[in-house]
MARLUM-329026 format. One record per residue (C-alpha): x, y, z. Coordinates in steps of 0.1 Angstrom, whole numbers, padded with zeros to 4 digits, always signed. Layout:
XYZ ...
// end
This chain:
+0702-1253-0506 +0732-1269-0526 +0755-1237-0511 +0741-1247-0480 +0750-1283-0484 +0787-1272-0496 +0796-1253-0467 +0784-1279-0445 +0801-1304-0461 +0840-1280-0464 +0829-1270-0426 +0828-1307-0414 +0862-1314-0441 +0884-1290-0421 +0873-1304-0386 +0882-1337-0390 +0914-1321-0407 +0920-1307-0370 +0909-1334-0352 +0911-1367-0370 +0883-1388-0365 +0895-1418-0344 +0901-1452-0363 +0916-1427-0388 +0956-1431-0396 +0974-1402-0383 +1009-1392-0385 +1036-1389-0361 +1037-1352-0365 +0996-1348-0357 +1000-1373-0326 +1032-1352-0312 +1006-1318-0314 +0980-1332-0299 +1001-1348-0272 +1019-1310-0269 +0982-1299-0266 +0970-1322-0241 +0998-1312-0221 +0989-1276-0218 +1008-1263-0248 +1042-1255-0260 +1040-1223-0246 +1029-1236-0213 +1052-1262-0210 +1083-1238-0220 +1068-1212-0196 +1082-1237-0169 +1117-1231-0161 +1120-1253-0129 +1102-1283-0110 +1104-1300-0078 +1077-1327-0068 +1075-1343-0033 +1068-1378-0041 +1062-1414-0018 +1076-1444-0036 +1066-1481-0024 +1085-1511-0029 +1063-1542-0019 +1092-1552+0001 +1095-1526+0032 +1089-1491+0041 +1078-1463+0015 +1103-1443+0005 +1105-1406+0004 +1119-1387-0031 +1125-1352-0035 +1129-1342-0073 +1144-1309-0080 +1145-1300-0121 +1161-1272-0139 +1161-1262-0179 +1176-1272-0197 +1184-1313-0180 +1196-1305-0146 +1184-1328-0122 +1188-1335-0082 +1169-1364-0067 +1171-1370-0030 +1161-1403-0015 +1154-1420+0017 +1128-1428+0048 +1092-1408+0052 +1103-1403+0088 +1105-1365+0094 +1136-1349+0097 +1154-1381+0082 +1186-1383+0057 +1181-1381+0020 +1210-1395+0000 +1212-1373-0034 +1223-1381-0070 +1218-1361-0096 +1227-1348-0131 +1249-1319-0134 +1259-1302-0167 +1296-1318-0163 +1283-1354-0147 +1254-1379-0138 +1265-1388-0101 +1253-1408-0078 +1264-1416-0039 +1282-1448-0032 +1291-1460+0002 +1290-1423+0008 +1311-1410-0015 +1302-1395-0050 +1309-1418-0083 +1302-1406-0116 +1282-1431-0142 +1303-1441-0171 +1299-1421-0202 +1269-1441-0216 +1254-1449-0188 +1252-1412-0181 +1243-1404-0217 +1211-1422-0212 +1206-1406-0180 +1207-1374-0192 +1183-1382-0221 +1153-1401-0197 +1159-1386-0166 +1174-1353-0177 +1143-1345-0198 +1122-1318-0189 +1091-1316-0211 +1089-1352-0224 +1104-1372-0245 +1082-1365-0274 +1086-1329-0273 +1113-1313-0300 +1123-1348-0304 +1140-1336-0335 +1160-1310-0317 +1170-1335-0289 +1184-1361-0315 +1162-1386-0312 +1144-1405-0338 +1104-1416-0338 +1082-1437-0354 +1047-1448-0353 +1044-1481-0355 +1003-1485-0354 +0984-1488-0321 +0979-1514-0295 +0952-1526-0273 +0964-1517-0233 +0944-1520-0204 +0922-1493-0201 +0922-1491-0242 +0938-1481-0274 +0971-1461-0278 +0997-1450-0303 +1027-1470-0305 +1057-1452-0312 +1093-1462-0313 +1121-1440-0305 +1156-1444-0302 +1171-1417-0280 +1200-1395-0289 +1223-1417-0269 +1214-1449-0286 +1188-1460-0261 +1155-1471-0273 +1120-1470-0262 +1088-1479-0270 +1059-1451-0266 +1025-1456-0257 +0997-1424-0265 +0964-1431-0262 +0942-1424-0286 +0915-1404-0270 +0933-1379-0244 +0963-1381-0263 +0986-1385-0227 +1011-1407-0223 +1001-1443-0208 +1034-1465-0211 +1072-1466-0218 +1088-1500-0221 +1126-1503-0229 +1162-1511-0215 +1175-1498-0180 +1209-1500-0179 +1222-1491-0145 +1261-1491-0130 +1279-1520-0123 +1265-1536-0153 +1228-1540-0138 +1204-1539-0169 +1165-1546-0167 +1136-1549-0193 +1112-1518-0177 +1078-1509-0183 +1069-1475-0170 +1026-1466-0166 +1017-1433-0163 +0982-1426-0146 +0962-1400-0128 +0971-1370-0146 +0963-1337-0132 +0966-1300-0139 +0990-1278-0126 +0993-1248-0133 +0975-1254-0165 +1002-1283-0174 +0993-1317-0171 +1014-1343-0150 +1011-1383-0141 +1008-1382-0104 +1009-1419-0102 +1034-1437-0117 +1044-1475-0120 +1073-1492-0127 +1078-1527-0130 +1116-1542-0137 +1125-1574-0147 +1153-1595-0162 +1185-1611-0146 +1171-1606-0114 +1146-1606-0095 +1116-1585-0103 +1110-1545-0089 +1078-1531-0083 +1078-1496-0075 +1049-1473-0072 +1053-1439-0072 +1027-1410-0056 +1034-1376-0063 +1019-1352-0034 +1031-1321-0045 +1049-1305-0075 +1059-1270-0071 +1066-1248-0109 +1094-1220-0107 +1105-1224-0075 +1140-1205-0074 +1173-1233-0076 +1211-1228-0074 +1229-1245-0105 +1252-1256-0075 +1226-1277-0061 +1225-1303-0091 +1264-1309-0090 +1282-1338-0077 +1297-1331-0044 +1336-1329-0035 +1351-1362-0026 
// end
């Protein structure tokens, strides 16, 4: 009966090591895995070598707006923006290997070097910010948990190879990404205090994404609302490097 007893109790030990009971400290290195795991996996996620999502974006302040994403390893990136109408105009900017670019008064401007930085380090990312964060050349910490609407989460600071920081909410049950709050520095020397809410995460192709997104910008002027519905994301499709460059002038 005491072996009995023993196992039991060594059996029950290296759960919670596994899975940490929760109310139990954990360290940044057990809430990146689990995150990684909640995802799909590492092997998963790296099994994706391109993305495009066909997404509906509205402002509160007129017409939804239409957004094509394209993504490509390792931070390639093409967005294309404009009205739901079929067959109308989407104005593109993107992130090349060479440049972040958008389109001006229809012509193509590059960002400035740390605006572009910081570009290519949020909107560049493919897999998430939290994932080979130490390969990236970011740096993380937890800084304990906080109580969000809907409940609990992990709250991690980075600050982002390029100097920009944000603040990381994971909850502590499905171990998904609820919130990012930070700095959004645009051109032209627009900057707004952003809060980012991830929601209704689905599985595609055994990866998990937030097909709802809000984003809420404040500061200087006056505040953005934008909520974002995703209708569609497509894994693998086939995509010309050329695609994500900035166009002649």
């Amino acid at each position: 009966m005491r072996t009995l007893k023993y196992f039991v109790a060594a059996a029950a030990v290296a759960a919670a090591a596994l899975h940490p009971v929760e109310g139990q400290a954990q360290s940044l290195d057990e809430i990146v895995a689990r995150h990684i795991e909640a995802r799909g996996g590492k092997d998963k996620l790296k099994a994706i070598h391109t993305l495009k999502l066909t997404r509906t974006v509205a402002t509160g302040i007129g017409n939804p707006i239409k957004v094509v994403l394209y993504k490509k390893r390792p931070n390639l990136v093409r967005l294309e923006q404009g009205p739901t109408q079929a067959g109308a105009t989407l104005i593109p900017r993107g992130i090349s290997a060479d440049a972040a670019w958008d389109i001006v008064q229809g012509k193509p401007v590059a960002r400035p070097p740390q605006i572009a930085a910081e570009a290519r380090d949020v909107d560049g990312d493919f897999d998430g910010l939290l994932v080979d964060w130490k390969d990236k050349g970011h740096t993380v910490t937890v800084d304990g948990r906080e109580k969000l609407p809907g409940g609990e989460a992990f709250k991690l600071l980075a600050t982002l190879k390029s100097g920009l920081k944000r603040t990381i909410y994971v909850d502590t049950k499905t171990y998904l990404e609820r919130r990012h709050t930070g700095v959004l520095n645009l051109p032209g020397g627009r900057q707004f205090d952003v809060t980012i809410t991830f929601d209704n995460w689905r599985d595609v192709e055994g990866v998990k994404f937030p097909f709802d997104i809000t984003e809420e910008r404040t500061g200087k002027e006056p505040v953005v609302s934008l909520v974002t519905y995703t209708e569609k994301i497509e894994i693998n499709t086939p995509m010309d490097d050329a695609i994500f460059s900035m166009p002649a002038k």
